[in-house]
Backbone as XML, in Angstrom:
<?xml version="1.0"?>
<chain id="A" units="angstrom">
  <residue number="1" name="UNK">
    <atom name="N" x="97.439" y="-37.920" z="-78.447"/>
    <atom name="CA" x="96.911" y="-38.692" z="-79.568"/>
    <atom name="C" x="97.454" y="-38.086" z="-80.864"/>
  </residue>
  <residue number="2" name="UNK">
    <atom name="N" x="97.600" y="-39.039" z="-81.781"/>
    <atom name="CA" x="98.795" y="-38.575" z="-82.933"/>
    <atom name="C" x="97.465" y="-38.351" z="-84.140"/>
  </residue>
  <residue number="3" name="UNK">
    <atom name="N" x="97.537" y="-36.969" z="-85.013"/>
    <atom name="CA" x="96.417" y="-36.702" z="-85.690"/>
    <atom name="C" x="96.214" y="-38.200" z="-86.615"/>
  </residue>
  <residue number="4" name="UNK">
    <atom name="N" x="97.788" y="-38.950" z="-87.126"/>
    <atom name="CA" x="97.178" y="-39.935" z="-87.817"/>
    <atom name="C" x="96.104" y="-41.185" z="-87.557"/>
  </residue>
  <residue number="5" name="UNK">
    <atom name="N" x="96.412" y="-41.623" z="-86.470"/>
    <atom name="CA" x="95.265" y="-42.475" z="-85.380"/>
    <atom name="C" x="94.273" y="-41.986" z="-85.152"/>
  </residue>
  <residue number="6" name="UNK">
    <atom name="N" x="93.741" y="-40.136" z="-84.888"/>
    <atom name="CA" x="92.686" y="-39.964" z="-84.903"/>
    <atom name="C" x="91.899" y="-39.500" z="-86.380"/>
  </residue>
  <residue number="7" name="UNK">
    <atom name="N" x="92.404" y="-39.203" z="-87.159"/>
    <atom name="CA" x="92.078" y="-39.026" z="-88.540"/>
    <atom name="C" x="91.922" y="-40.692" z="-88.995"/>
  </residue>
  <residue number="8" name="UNK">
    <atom name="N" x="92.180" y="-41.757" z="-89.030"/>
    <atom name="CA" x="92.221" y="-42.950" z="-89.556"/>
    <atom name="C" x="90.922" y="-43.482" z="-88.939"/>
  </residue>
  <residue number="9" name="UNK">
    <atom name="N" x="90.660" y="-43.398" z="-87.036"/>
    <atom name="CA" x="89.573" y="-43.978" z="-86.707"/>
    <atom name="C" x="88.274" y="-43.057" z="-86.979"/>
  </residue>
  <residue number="10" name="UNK">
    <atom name="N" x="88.711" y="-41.435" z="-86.987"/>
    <atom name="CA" x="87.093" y="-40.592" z="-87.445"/>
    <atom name="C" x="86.615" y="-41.141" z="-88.785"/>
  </residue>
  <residue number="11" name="UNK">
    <atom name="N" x="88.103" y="-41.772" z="-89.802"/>
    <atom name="CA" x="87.188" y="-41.717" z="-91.004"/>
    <atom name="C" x="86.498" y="-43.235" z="-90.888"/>
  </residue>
  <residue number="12" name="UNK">
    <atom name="N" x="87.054" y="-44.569" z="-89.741"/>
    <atom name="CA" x="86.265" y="-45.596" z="-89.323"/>
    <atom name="C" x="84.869" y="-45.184" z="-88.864"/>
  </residue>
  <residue number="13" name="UNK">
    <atom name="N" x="84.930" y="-44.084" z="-88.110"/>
    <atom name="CA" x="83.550" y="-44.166" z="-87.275"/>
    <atom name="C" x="82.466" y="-43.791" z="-88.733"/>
  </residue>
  <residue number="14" name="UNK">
    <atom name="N" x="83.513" y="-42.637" z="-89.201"/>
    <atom name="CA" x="82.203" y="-41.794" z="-90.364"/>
    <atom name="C" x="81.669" y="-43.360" z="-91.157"/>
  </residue>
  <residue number="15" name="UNK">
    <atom name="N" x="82.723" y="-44.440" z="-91.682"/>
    <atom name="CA" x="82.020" y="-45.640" z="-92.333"/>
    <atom name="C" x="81.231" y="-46.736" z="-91.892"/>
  </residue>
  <residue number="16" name="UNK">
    <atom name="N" x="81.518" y="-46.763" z="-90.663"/>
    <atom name="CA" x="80.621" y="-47.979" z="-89.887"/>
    <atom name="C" x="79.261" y="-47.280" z="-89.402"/>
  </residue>
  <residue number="17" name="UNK">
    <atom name="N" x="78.929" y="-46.208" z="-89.271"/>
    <atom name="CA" x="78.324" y="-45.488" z="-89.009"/>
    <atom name="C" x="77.219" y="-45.309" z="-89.985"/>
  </residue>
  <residue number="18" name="UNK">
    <atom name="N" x="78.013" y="-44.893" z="-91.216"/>
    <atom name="CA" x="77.195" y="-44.772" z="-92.285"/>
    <atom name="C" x="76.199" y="-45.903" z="-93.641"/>
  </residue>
  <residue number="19" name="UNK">
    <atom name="N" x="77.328" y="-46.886" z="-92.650"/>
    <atom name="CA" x="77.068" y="-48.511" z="-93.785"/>
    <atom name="C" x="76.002" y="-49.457" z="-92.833"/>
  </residue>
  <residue number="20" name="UNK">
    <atom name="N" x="76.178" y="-48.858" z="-91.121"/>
    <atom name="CA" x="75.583" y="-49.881" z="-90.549"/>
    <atom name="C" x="74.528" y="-49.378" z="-89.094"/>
  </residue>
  <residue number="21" name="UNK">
    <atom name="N" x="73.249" y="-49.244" z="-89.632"/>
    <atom name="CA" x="71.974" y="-48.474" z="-89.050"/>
    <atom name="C" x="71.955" y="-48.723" z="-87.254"/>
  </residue>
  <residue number="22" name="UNK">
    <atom name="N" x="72.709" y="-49.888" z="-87.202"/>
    <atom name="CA" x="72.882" y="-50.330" z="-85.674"/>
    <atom name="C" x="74.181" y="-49.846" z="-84.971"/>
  </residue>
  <residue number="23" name="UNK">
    <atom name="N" x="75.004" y="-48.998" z="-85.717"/>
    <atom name="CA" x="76.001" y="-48.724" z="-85.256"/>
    <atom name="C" x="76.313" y="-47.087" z="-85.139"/>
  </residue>
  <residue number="24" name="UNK">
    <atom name="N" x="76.606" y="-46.855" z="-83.562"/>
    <atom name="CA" x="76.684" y="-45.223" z="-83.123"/>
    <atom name="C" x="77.565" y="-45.321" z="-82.682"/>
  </residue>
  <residue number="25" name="UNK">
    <atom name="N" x="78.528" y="-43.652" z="-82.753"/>
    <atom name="CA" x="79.634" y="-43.666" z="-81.603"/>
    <atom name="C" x="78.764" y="-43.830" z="-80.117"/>
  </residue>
  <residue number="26" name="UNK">
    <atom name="N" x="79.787" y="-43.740" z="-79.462"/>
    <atom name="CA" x="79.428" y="-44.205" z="-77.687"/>
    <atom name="C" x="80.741" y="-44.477" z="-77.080"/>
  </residue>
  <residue number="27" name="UNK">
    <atom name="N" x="81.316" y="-44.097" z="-75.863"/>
    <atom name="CA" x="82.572" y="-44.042" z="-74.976"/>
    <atom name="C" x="82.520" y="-45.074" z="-74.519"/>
  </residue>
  <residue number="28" name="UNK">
    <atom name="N" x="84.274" y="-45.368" z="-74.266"/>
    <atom name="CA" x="84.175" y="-46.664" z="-73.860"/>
    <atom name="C" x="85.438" y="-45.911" z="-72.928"/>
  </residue>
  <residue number="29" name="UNK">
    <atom name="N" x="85.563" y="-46.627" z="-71.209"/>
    <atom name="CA" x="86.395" y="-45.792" z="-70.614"/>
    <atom name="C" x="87.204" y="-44.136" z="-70.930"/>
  </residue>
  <residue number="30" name="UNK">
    <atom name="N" x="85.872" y="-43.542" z="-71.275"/>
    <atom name="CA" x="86.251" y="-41.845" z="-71.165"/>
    <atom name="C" x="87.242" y="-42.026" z="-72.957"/>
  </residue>
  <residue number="31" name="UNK">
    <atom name="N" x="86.801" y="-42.671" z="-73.594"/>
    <atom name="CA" x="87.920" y="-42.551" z="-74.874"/>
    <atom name="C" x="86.597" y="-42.547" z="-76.006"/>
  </residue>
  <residue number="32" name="UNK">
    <atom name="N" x="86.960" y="-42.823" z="-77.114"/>
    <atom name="CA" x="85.326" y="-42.509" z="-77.996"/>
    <atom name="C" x="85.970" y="-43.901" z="-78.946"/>
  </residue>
  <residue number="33" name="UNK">
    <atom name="N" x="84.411" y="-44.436" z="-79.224"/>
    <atom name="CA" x="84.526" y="-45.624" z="-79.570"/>
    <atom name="C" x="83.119" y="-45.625" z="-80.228"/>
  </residue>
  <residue number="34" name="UNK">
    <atom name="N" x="82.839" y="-47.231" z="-80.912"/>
    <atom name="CA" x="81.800" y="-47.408" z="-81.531"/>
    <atom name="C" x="81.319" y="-48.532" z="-81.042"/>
  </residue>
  <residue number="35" name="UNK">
    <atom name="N" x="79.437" y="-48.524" z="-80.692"/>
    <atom name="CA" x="78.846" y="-49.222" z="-79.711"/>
    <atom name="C" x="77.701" y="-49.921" z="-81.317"/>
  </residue>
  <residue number="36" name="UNK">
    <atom name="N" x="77.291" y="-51.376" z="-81.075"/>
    <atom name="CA" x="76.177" y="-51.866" z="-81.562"/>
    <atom name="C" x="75.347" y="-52.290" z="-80.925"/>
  </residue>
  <residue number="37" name="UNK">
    <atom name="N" x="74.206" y="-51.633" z="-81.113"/>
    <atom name="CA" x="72.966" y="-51.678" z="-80.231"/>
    <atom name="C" x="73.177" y="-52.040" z="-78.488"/>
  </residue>
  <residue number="38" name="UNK">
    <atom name="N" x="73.996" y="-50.514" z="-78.092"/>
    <atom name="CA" x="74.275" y="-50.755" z="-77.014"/>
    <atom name="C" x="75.957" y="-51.140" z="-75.954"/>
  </residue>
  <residue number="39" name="UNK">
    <atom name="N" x="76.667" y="-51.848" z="-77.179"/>
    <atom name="CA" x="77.628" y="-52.471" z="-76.582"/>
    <atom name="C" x="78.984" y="-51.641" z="-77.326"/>
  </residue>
  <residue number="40" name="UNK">
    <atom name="N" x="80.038" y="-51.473" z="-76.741"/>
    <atom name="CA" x="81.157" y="-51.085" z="-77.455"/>
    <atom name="C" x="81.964" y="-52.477" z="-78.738"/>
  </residue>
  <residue number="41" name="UNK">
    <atom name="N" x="82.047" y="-52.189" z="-79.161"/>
    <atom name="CA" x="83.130" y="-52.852" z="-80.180"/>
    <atom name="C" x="84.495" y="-52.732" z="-80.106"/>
  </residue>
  <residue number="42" name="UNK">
    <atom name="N" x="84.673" y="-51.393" z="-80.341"/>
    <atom name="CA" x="85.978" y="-50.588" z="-80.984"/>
    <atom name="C" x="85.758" y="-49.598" z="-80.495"/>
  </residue>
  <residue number="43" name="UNK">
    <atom name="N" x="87.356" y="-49.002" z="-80.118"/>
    <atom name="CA" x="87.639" y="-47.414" z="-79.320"/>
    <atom name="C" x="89.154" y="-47.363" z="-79.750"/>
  </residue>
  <residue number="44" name="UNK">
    <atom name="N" x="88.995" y="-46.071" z="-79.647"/>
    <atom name="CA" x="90.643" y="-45.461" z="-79.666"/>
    <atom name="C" x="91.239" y="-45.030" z="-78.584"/>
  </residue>
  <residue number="45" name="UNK">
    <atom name="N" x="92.350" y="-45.592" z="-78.008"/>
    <atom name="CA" x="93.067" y="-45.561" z="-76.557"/>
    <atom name="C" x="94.156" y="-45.739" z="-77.113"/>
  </residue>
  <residue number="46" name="UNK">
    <atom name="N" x="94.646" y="-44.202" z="-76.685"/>
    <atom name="CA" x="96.184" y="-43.722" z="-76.967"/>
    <atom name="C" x="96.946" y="-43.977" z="-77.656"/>
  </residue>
  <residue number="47" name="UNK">
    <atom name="N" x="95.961" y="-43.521" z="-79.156"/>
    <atom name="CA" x="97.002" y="-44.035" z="-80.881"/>
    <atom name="C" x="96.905" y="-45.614" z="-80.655"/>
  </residue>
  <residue number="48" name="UNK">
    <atom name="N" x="95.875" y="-46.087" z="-80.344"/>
    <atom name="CA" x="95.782" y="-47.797" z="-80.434"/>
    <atom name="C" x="94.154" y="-48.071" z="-80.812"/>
  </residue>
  <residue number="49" name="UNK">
    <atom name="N" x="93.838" y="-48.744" z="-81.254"/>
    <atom name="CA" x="92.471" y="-49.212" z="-81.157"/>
    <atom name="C" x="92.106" y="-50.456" z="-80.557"/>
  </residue>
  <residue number="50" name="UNK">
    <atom name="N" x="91.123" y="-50.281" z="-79.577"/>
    <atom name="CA" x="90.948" y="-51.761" z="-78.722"/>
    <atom name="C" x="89.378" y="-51.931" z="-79.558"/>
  </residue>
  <residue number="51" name="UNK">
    <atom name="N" x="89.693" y="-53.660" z="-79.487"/>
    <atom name="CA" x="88.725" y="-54.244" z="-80.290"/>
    <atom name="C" x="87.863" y="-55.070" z="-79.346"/>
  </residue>
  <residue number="52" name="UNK">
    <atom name="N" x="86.771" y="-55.516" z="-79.370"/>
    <atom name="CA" x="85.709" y="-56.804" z="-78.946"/>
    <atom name="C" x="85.999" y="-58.386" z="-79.923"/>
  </residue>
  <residue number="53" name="UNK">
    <atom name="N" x="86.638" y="-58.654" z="-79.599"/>
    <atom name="CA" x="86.693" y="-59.888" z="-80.917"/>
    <atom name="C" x="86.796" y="-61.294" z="-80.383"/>
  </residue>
  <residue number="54" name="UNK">
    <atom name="N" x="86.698" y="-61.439" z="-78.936"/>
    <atom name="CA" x="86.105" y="-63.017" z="-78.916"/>
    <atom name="C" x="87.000" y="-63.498" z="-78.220"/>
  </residue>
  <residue number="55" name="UNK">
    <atom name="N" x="86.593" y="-64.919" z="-77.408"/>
    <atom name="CA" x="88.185" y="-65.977" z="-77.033"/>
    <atom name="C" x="88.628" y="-66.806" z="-78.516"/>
  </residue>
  <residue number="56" name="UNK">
    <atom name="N" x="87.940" y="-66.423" z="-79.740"/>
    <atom name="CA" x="88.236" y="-67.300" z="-80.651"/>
    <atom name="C" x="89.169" y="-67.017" z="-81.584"/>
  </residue>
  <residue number="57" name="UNK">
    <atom name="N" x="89.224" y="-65.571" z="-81.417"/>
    <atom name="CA" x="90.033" y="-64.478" z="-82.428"/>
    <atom name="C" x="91.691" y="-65.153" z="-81.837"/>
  </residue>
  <residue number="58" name="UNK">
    <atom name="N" x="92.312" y="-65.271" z="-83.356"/>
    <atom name="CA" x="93.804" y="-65.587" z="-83.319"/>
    <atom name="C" x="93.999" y="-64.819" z="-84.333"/>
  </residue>
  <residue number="59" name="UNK">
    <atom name="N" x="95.162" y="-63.686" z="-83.835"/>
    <atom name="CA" x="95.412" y="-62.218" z="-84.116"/>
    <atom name="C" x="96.498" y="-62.936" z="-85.420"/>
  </residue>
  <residue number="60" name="UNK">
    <atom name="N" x="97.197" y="-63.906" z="-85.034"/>
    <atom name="CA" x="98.126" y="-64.132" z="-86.435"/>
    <atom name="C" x="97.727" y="-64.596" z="-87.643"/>
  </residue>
  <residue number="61" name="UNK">
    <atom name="N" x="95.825" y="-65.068" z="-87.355"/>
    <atom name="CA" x="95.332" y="-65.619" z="-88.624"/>
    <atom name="C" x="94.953" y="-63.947" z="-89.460"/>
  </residue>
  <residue number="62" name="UNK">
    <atom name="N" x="94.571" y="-63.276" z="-88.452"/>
    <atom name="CA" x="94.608" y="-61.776" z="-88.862"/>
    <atom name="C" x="95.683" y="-61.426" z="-89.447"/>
  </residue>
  <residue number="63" name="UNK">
    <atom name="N" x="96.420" y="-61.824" z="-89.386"/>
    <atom name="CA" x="97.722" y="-60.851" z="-89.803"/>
    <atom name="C" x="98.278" y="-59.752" z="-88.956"/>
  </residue>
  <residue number="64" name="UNK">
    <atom name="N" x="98.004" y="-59.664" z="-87.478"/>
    <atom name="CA" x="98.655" y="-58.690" z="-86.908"/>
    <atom name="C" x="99.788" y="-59.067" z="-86.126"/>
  </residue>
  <residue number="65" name="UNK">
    <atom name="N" x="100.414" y="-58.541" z="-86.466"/>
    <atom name="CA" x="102.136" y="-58.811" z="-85.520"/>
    <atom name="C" x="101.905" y="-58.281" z="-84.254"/>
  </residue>
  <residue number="66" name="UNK">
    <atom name="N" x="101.499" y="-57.520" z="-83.684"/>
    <atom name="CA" x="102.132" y="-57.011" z="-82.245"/>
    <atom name="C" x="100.587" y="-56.518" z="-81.219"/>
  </residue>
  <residue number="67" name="UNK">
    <atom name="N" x="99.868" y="-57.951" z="-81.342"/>
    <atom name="CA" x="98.879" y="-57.801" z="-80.616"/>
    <atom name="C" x="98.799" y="-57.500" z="-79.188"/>
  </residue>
  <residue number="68" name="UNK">
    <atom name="N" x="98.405" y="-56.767" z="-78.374"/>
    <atom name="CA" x="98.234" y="-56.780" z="-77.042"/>
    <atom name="C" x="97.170" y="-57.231" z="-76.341"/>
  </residue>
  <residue number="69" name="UNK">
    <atom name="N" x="96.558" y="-58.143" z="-75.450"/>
    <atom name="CA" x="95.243" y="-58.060" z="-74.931"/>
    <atom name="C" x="94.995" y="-56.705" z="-73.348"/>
  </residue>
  <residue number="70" name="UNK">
    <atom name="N" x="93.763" y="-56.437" z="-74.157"/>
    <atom name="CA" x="93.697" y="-55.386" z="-73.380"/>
    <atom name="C" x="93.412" y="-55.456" z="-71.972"/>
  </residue>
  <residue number="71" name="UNK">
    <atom name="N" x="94.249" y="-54.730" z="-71.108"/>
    <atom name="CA" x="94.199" y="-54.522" z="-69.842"/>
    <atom name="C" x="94.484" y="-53.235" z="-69.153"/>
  </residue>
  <residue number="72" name="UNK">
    <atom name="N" x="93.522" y="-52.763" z="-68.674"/>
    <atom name="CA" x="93.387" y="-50.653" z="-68.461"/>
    <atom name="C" x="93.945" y="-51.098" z="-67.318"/>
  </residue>
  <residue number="73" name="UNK">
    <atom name="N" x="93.817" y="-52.501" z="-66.145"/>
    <atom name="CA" x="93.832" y="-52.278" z="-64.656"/>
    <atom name="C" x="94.692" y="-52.491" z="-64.441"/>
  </residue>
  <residue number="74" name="UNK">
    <atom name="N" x="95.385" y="-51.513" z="-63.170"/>
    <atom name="CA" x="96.634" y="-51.998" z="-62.611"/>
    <atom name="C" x="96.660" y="-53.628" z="-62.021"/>
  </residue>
  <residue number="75" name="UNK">
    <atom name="N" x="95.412" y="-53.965" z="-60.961"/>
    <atom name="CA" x="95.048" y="-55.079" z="-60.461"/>
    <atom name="C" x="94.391" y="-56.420" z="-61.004"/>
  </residue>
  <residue number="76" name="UNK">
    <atom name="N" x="93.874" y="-56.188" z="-62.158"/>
    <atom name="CA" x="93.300" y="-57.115" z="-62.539"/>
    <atom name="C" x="94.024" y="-57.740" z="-63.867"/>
  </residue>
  <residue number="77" name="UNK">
    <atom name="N" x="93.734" y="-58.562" z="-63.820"/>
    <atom name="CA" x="94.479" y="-59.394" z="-65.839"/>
    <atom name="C" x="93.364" y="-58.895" z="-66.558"/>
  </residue>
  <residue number="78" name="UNK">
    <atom name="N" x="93.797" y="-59.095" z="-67.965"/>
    <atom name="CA" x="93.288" y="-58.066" z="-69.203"/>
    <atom name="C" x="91.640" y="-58.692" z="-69.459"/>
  </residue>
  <residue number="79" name="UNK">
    <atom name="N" x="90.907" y="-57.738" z="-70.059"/>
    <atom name="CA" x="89.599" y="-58.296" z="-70.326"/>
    <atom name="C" x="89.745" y="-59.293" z="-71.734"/>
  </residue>
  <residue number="80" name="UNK">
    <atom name="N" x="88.975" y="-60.014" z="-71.158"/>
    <atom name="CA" x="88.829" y="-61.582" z="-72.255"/>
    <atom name="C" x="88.327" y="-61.233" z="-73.215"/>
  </residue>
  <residue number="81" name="UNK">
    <atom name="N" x="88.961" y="-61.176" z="-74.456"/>
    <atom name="CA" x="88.277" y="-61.465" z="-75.758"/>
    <atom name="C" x="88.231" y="-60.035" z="-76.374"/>
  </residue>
  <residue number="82" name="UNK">
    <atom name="N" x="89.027" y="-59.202" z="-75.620"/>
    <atom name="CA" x="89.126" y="-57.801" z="-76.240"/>
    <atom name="C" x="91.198" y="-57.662" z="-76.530"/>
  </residue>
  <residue number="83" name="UNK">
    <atom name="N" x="91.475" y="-57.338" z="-77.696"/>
    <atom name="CA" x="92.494" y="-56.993" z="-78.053"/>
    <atom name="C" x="92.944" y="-55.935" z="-78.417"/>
  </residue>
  <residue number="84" name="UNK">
    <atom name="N" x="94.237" y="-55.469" z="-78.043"/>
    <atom name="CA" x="94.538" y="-54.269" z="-78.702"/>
    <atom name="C" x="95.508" y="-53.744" z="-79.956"/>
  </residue>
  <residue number="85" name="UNK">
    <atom name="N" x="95.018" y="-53.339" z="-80.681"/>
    <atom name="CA" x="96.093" y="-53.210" z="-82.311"/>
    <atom name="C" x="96.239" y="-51.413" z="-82.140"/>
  </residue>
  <residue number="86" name="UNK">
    <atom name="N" x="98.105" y="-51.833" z="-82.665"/>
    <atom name="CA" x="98.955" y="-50.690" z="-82.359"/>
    <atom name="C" x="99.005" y="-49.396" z="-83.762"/>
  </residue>
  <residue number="87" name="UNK">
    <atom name="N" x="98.971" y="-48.658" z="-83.436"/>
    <atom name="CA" x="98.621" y="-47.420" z="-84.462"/>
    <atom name="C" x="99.419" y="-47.702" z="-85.359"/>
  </residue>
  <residue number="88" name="UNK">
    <atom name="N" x="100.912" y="-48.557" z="-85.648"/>
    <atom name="CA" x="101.405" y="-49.079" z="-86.792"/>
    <atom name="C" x="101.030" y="-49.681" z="-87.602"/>
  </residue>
  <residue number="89" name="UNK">
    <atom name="N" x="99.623" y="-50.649" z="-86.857"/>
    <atom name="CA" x="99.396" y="-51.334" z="-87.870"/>
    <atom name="C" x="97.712" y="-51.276" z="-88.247"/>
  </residue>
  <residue number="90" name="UNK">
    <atom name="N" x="97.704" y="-49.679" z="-88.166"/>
    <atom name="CA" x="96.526" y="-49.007" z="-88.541"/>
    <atom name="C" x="95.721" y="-49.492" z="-89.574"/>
  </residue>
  <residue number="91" name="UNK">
    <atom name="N" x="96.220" y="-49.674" z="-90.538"/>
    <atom name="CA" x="96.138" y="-50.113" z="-91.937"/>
    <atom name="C" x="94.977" y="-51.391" z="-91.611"/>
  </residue>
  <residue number="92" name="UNK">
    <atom name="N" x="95.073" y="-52.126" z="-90.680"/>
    <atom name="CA" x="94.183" y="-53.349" z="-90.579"/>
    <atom name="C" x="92.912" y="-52.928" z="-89.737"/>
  </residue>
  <residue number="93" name="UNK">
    <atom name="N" x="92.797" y="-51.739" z="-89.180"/>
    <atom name="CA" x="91.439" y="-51.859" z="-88.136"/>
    <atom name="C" x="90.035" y="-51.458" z="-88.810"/>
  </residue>
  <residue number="94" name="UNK">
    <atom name="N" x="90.249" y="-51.195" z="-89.677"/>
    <atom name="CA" x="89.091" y="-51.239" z="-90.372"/>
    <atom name="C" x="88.446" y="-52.636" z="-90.594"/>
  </residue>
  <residue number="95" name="UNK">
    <atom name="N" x="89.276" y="-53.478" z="-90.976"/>
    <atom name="CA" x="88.856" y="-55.008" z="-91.004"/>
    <atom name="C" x="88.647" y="-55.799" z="-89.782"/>
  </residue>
  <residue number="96" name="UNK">
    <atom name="N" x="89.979" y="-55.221" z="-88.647"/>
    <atom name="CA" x="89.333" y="-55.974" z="-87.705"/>
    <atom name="C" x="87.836" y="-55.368" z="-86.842"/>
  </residue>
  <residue number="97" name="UNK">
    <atom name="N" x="87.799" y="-54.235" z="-87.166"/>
    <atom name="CA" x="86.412" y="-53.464" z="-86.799"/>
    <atom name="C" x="85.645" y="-54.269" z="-87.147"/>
  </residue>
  <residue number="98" name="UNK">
    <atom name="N" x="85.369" y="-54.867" z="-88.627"/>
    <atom name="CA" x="84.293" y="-55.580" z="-89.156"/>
    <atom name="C" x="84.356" y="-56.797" z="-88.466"/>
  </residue>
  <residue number="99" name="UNK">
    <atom name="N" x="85.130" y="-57.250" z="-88.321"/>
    <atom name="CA" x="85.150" y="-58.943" z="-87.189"/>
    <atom name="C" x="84.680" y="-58.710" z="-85.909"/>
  </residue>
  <residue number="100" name="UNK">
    <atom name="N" x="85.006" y="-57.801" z="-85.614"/>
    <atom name="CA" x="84.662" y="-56.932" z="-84.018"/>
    <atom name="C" x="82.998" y="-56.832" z="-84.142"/>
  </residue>
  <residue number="101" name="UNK">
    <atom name="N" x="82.766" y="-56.131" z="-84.992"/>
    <atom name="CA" x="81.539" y="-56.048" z="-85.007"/>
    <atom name="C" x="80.797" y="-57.470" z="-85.177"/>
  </residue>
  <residue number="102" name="UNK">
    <atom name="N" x="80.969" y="-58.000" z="-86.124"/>
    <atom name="CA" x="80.607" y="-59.490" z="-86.494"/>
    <atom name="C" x="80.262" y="-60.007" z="-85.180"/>
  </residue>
  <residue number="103" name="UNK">
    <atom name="N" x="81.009" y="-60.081" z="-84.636"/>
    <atom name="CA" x="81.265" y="-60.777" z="-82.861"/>
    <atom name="C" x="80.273" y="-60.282" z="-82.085"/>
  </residue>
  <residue number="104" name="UNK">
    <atom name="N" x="80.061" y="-58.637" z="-81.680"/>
    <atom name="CA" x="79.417" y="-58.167" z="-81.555"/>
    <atom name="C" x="77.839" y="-58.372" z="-81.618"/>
  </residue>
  <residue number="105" name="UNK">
    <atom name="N" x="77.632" y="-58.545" z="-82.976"/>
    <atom name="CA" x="76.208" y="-59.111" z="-83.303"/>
    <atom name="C" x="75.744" y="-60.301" z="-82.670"/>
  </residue>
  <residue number="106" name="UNK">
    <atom name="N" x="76.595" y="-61.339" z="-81.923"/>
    <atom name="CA" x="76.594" y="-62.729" z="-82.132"/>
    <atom name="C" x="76.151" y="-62.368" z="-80.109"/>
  </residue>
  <residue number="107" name="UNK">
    <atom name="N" x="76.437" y="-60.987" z="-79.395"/>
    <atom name="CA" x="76.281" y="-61.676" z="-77.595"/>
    <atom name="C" x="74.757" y="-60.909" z="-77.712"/>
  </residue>
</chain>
């Protein structure tokens, strides 16, 4: 893990954390991530951050170029409605955190 990806998401956790009474760190597959009341949102997996953001989320209205949907399993296709944004384009996960979360609130 590259200190900039983990320095960028500690100073995410220290703000979502601190702005939002329902929101704690909590692991999400052995990686550290941020849970609302219970559920993961957002985690950091290997200089990437995987998000919770919906079947509705369209990553280009976001503005992210080089979306991945996330998939840990060798066997299975990727989990629905979770995406992954690449430590290049760090600069945006703070915002998509807040949509993540948004989403979040809504299951």
């Amino acid at each position: 893990m590259t200190d900039c990806a983990k320095s960028t998401f500690d100073a995410l956790v220290a703000n979502f954390t601190a702005a939002n009474p329902d929101v704690e760190p909590g692991p999400m597959m052995s990686s550290p991530g941020l849970k609302c009341r219970g559920k993961v949102f957002a985690f950091l997996w290997n200089d990437n951050m995987g998000f919770r953001l919906g079947p509705a989320f369209d990553p280009a209205e976001a503005g992210i170029e080089n979306p991945m949907p996330l998939n840990p399993f060798k066997t299975k296709g990727p989990l629905k409605g979770w995406w992954v944004i690449g430590e290049a384009e760090r600069d945006k996960w703070v915002s998509v955190a807040g949509q993540a979360l948004a989403f979040t609130r809504t299951l």
